[in-house]
C-alpha positions in Angstrom: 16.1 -18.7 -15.2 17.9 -17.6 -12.2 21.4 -17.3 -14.5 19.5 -15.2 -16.6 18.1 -13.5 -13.5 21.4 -13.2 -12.0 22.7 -11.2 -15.2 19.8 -9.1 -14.6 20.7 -8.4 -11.1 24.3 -7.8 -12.1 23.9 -4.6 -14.2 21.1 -3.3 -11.7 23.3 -3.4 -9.0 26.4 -2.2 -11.0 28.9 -4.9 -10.0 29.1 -8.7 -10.9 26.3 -10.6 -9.1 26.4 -14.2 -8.6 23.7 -16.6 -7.0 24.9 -18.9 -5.1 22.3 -19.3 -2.7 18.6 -18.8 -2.7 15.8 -20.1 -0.3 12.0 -19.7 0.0 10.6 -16.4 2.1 7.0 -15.5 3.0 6.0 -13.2 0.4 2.2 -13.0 1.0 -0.5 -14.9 -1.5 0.0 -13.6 -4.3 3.5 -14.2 -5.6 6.7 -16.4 -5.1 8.9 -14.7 -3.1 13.1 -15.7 -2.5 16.2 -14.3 -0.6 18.8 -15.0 -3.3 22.4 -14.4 -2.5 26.4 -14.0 -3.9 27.5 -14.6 -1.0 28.2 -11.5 0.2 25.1 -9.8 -0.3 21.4 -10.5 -0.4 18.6 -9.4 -2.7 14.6 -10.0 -2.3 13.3 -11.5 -5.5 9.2 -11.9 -5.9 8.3 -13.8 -9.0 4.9 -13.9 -10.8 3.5 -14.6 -14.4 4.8 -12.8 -17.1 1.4 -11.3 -17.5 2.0 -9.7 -13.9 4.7 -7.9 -15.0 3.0 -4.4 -14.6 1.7 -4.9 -11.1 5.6 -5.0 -10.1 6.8 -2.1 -12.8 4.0 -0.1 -10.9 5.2 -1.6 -7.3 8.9 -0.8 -8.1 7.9 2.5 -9.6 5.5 3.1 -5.9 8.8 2.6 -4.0 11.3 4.4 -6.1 8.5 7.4 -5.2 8.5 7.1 -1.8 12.2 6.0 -1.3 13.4 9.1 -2.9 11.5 11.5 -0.5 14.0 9.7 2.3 10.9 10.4 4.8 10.5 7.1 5.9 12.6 3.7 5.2 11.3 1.1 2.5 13.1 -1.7 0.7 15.3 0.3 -2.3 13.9 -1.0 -6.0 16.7 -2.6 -7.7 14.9 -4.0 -10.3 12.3 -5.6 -12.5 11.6 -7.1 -15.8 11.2 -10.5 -17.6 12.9 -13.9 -16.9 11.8 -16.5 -19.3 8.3 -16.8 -18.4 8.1 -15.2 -15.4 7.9 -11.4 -14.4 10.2 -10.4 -11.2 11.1 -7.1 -8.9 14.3 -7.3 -6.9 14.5 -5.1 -4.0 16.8 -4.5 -1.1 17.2 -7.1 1.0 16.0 -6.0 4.8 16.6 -8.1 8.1 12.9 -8.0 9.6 11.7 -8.9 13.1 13.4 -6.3 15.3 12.1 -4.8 18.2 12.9 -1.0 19.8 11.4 0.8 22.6 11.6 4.3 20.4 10.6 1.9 17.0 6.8 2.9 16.5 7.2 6.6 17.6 10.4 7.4 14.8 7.4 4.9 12.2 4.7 7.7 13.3 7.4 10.5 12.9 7.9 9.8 9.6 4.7 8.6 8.2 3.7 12.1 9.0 6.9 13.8 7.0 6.6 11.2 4.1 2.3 12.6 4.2 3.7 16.4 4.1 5.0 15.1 0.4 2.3 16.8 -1.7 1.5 16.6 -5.4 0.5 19.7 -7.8 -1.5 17.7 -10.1 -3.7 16.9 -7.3 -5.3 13.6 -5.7 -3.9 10.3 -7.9 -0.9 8.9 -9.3 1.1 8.6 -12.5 0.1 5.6 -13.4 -2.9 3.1 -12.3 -1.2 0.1 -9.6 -2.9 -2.5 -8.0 -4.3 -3.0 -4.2 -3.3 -6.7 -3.8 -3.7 -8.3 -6.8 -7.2 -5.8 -7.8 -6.4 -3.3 -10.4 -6.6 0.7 -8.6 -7.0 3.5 -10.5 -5.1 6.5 -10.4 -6.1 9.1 -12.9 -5.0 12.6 -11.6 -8.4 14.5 -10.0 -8.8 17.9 -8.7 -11.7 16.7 -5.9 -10.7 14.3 -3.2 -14.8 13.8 -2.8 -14.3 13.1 -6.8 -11.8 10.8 -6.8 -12.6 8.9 -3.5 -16.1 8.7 -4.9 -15.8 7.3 -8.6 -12.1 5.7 -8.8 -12.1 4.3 -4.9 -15.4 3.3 -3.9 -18.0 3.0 -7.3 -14.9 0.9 -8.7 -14.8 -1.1 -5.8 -18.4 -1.8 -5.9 -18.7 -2.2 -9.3 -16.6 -5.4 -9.1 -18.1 -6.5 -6.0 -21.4 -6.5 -8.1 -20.1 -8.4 -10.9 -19.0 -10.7 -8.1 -22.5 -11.2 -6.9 -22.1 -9.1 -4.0 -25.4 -7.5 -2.7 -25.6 -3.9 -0.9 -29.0 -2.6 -0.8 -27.5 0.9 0.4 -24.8 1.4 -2.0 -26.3 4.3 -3.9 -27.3 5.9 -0.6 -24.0 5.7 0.3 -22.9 7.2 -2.7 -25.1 9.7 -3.3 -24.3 10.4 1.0 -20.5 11.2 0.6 -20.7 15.1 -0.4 -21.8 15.6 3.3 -19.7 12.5 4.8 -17.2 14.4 3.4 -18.0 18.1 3.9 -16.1 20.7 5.4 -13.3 18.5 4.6 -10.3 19.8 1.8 -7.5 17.3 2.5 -4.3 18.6 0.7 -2.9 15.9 -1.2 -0.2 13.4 0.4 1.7 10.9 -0.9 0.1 7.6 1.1 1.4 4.1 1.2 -2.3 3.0 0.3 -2.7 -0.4 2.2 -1.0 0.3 5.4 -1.8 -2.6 7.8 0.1 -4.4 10.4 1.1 -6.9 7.8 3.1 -4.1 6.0 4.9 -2.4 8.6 8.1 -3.6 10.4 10.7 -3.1 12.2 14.4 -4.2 10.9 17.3 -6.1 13.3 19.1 -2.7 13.7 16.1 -1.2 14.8 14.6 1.0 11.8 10.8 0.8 10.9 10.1 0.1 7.6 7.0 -0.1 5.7 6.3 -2.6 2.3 3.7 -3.6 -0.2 2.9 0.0 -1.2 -0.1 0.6 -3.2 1.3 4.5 -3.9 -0.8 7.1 -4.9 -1.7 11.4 -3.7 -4.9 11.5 -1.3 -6.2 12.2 2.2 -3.5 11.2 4.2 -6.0 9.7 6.6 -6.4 6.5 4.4 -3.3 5.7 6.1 -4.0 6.3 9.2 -7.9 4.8 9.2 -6.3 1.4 7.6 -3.8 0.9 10.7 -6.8 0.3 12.8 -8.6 -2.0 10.4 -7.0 -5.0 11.1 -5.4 -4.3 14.9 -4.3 -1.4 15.9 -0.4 -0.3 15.8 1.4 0.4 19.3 -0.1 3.8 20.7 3.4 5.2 20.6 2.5 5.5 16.4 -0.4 7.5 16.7 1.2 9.6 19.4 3.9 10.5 17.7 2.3 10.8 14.4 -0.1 13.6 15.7 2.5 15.7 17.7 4.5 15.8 14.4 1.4 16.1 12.1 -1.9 16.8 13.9 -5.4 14.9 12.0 -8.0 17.5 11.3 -11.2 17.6 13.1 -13.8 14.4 12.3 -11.0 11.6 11.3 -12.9 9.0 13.7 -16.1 9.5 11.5 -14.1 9.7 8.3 -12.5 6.3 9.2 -14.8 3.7 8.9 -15.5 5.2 5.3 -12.4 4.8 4.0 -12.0 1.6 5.9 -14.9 0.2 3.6 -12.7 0.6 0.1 -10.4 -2.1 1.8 -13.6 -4.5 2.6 -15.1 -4.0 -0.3 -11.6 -5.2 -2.1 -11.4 -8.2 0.6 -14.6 -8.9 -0.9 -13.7 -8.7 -3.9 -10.3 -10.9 -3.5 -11.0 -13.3 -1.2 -15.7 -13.2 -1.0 -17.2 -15.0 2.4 -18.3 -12.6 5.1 -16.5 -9.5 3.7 -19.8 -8.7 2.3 -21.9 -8.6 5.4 -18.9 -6.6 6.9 -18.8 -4.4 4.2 -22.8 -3.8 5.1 -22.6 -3.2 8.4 -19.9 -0.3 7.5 -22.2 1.2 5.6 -25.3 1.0 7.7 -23.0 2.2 10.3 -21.7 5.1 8.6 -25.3 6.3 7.0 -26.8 6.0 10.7 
């Protein structure tokens, strides 16, 4: 596999590519993940069934996206494809771990120029991804309320249904979101989708960097609300991120709503108290 893999690598990266050394890396739960070297230079390799082979088509295709606006850094796609049985994306390899007193402002800085990135076709993407390992559906929608409503949240519920997952206020909720939401026109933005602490760094030299994406146009505050879901960043983030690009009026009430898609697909992914969380969100949000 990885000789046919390292012919793979070899055309992507236009030059001879040789592996010579390769070693286990943290690469989260759902996949395999390797730091594979020539010797010279280093490439990330995730590996996964061959069935998965679309999640990282739509991953590589999520980066190429947001590497080409050359807002904010992310780990260049090198490539993806088949390997005997397995499915792989190679990407840039990126020294993580650094630290930088000015670090979290430039992140801030340029999470607002890569949200100033703004589609025509209006809120979704060109091509359904996945958030984690749970299909997400991106079909292009005039209406943020619209999309939010049927391809965010009733998806998201729908599966946490099937999963056995009880929440005696969903259709209030539901039925609730043209006046959570009202007032509210949100020009679309090119988001990262499932930005927690977990996929934001900093590299050696310095530079933040952001990973994982789960790409797709919509209110740029999905972005913001999920960096507080799981721990807040460093304030110098959300300082610098609203002197470059100021939130509109009622993000903190707009927060915990959007915060509940990700719940609802922790739920969904992973079950135990997820659910109760995911009802107190909404009792919280309908009080």
């Amino acid at each position: 596999m990885w000789e046919t893999l390292a012919k793979q690598l070899s055309q992507a990266l236009g030059q001879p590519f040789e592996i010579r050394d390769r070693a286990t890396v943290g690469g989260g739960c759902i996949n395999q993940a390797y730091r594979v070297s020539d010797g010279q230079q280093s490439v990330f390799v995730k590996l996964n069934q061959a069935s998965q082979l679309a999640m990282f088509e739509a991953e590589y295709a999520g980066l190429e996206e947001i590497y080409r606006t050359q807002t904010i850094r992310v780990p260049q796609p090198l490539g993806r494809g088949l390997v005997d049985s397995s499915a792989y994306i190679a990407l840039e390899w990126l020294p993580l771990g650094g630290s930088s007193a000015t670090a979290w402002q430039t992140m801030g800085q340029n999470l607002a120029a890569m949200h100033r990135v703004s589609s025509d076709l209006g809120f979704g993407w060109q091509r359904n991804n996945t958030i984690g390992d749970t299909p997400q559906q991106n079909p292009w929608t005039d209406s943020w309320l619209s999309f939010f409503r049927q391809h965010r949240l009733e998806y998201q519920f729908k599966l946490a249904n099937r999963r056995g997952g009880h929440f005696p206020q969903q259709q209030a909720l539901l039925e609730a979101l043209p006046s959570l939401l009202a007032s509210h026109d949100p020009v679309p933005a090119l988001v990262h989708g499932d930005l927690w602490s977990g996929n934001a760094d900093v590299t050696q030299s310095g530079e933040p960097v952001i990973l994982d994406p789960a790409t797709y146009y919509g209110d740029r505050e999905v972005d913001l609300a999920m960096t507080e879901l799981f721990g807040r960043f460093p304030a110098a983030f959300y300082q610098a991120y609203e002197s470059a690009y100021p939130l509109d009026p009622g993000y903190s009430a707009r927060k915990p709503l959007y915060n509940l898609y990700h719940i609802l697909n922790h739920f969904n992914l992973f079950g135990g108290g997820y659910g109760s969380q995911a009802n107190r969100m909404i009792d919280q949000i309908l009080a």
